[in-house]
C-alpha positions in Angstrom: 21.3 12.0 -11.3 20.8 9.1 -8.8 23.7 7.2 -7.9 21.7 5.2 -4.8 18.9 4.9 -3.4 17.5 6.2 -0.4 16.8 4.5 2.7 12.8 4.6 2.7 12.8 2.8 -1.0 15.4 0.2 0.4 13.4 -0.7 3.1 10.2 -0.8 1.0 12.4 -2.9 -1.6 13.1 -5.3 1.0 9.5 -5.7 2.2 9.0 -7.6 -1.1 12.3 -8.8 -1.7 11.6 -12.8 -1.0 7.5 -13.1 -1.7 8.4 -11.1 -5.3 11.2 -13.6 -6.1 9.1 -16.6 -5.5 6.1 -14.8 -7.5 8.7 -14.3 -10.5 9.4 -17.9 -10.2 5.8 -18.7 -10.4 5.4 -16.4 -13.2 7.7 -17.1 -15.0 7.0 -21.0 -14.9 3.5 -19.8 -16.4 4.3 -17.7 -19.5 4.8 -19.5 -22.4 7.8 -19.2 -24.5 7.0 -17.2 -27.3 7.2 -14.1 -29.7 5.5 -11.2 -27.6 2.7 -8.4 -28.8 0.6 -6.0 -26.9 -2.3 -3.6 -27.4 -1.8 -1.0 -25.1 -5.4 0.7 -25.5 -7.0 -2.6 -24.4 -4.0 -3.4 -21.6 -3.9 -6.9 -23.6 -0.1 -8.8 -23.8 0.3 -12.0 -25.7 2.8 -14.2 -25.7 2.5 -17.8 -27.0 -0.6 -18.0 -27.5 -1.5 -16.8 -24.1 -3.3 -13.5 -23.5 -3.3 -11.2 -20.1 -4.5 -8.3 -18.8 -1.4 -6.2 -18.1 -0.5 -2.6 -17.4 2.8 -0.7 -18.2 4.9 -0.2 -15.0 8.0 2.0 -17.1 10.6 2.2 -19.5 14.4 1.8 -19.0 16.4 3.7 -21.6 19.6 2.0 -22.0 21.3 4.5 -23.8 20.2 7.9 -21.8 20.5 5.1 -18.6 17.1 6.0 -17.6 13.9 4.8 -15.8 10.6 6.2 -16.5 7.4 5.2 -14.7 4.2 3.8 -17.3 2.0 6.5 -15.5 4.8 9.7 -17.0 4.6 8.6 -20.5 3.0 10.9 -22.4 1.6 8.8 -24.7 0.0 6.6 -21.9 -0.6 9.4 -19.3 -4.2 9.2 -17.7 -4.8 6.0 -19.7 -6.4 2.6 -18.5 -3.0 0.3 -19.4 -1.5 2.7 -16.5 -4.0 3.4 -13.4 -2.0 0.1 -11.5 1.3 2.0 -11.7 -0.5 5.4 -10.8 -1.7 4.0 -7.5 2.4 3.3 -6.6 2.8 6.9 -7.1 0.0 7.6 -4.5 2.2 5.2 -2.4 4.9 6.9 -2.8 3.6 10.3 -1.7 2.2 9.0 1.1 5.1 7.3 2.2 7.7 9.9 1.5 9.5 7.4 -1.4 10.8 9.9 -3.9 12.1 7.3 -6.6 8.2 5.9 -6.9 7.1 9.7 -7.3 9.5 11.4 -9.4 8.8 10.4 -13.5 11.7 9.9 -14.7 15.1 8.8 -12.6 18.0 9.2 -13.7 20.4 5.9 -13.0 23.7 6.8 -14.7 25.0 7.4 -11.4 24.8 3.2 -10.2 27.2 1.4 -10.9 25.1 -1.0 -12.9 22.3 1.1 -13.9 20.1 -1.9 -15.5 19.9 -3.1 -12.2 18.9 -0.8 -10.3 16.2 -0.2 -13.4 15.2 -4.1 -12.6 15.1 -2.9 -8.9 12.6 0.1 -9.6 10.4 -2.5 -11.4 10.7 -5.2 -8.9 9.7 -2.2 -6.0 6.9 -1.3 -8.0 5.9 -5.2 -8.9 5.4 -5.2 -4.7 4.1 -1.8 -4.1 1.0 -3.2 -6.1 0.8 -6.8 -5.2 0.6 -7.9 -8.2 1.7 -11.2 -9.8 5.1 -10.2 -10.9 6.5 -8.3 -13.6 7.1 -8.8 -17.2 10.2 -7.0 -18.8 10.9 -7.7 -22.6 12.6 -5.3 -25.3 10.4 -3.0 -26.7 13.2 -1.8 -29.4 16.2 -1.4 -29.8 17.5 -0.5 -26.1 13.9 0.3 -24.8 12.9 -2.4 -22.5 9.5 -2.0 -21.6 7.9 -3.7 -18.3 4.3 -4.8 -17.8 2.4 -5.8 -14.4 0.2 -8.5 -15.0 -2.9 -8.1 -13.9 -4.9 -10.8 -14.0 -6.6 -13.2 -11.6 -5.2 -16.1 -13.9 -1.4 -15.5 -13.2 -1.0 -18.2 -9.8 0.0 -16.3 -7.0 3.1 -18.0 -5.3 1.9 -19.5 -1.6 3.7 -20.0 1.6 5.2 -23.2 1.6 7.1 -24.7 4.8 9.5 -26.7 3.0 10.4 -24.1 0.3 10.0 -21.0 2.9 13.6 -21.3 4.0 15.1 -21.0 0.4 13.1 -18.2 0.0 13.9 -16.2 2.7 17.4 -16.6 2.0 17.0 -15.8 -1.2 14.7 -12.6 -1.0 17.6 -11.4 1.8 20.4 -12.2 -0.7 18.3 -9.9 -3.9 19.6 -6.5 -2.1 21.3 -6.9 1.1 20.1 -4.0 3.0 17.9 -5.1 5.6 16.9 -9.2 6.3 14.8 -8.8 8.9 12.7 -6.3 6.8 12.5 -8.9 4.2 11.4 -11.8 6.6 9.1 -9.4 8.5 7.6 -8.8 5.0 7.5 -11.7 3.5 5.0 -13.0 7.0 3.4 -10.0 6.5 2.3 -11.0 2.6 0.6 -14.1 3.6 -0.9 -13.2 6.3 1.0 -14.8 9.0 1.0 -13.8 12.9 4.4 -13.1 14.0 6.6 -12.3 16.8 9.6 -10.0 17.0 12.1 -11.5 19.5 15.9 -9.4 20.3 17.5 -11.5 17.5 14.8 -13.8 16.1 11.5 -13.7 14.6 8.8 -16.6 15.2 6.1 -17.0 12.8 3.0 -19.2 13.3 2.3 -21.0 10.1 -0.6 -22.2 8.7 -1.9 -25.9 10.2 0.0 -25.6 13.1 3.1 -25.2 11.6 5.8 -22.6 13.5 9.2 -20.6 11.6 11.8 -19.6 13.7 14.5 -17.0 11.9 17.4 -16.3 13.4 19.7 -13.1 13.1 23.6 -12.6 13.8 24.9 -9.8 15.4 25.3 -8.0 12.0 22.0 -8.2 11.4 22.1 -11.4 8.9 19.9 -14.3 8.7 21.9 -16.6 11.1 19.8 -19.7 10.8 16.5 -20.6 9.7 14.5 -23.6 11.5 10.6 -24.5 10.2 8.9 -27.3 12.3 6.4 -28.9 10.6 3.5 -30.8 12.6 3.3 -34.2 11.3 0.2 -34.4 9.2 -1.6 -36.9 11.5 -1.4 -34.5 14.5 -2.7 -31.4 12.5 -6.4 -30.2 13.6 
């Protein structure tokens, strides 16, 4: 039984914490509302008359409080619909992260189990960069969770004027480490950055520059984005 997690899978949580929550906004501004179906042996989901290309990232058993990973189902083990979750496993080895290796997890132990089952499927969402994750009942108490993964799902950009909400809220999703979640959200797009005693300074796109600021505690302290006027951008 796990009753937390352990450090490495927090600080790989936190790596994804604020691009994932803006890519679940995207996503979920996409999908259509809708009664849902899928076809597991041709990784297809539909849902209002929209179709993807999706692969099963786990189960969450609400009644045995349970996660367990699309790639340890038996029924789906060594099938297409779960090679994407397979390759966070290999991640997980390689990486020493126990909860993206072991099949099945055992949550009773949280406090609020279904969270830290939305956790484990956020973690895994970022793990393999995809765009977001899709969690919808499956049956009674069986909520099943796809990855889409397909190039028509947007992917959520860096925006200056939005980048500050973001940042606050991707530190706010867990609360174990900001700087790992600012670090990691610069590190998503792309973006050169500095590391400063209680700052970080990121050089955005067409000149523009992020400053993020850190308390004592470790907190995000203040967040200031100059943005070039767009007449004196090269």
């Amino acid at each position: 039984m796990v009753s937390e997690f352990s450090e490495a899978f927090l600080l790989e949580a936190e790596r994804h914490a604020a691009w994932g929550a803006a890519q679940l906004e995207v996503l979920g501004s996409f999908l259509p509302d809708g009664p849902w179906t899928a076809d597991l042996s041709s990784c297809v989901y539909r849902q209002g008359g929209l179709e993807l290309r999706v692969a099963v990232l786990g189960t969450y058993d609400t009644e045995e409080r349970s996660w367990m990973w699309g790639w340890a189902n038996p029924g789906l083990r060594d099938t297409e619909v779960v090679e994407l979750p397979a390759a966070i496993a290999r991640y997980g080895q390689a990486h020493g992260i126990r909860e993206l290796t072991e099949e099945v997890l055992d949550l009773s132990g949280f406090d609020d189990p279904r969270r830290a089952a939305e956790t484990l499927a956020f973690t895994g969402m970022g793990v393999a960069d995809t765009h977001g994750y899709i969690g919808v009942p499956a049956g009674p108490g069986t909520p099943i969770y796809f990855l889409p993964d397909d190039a028509r799902v947007p992917r959520a950009e860096l925006e200056p004027v939005s980048l500050p909400r973001m940042l606050l809220t991707g530190a706010g999703l867990i609360g174990h480490s900001p700087r790992q979640v600012v670090g990691g959200y610069f590190d998503h797009h792309g973006v050169p950055q500095r590391v400063e005693d209680d700052r970080i300074v990121a050089e955005l796109p067409a000149g523009n520059v992020a400053e993020v600021h850190f308390d004592e505690l470790g907190r995000i302290a203040g967040i200031d984005v100059k943005v070039l006027p767009s007449g004196s951008r090269a």
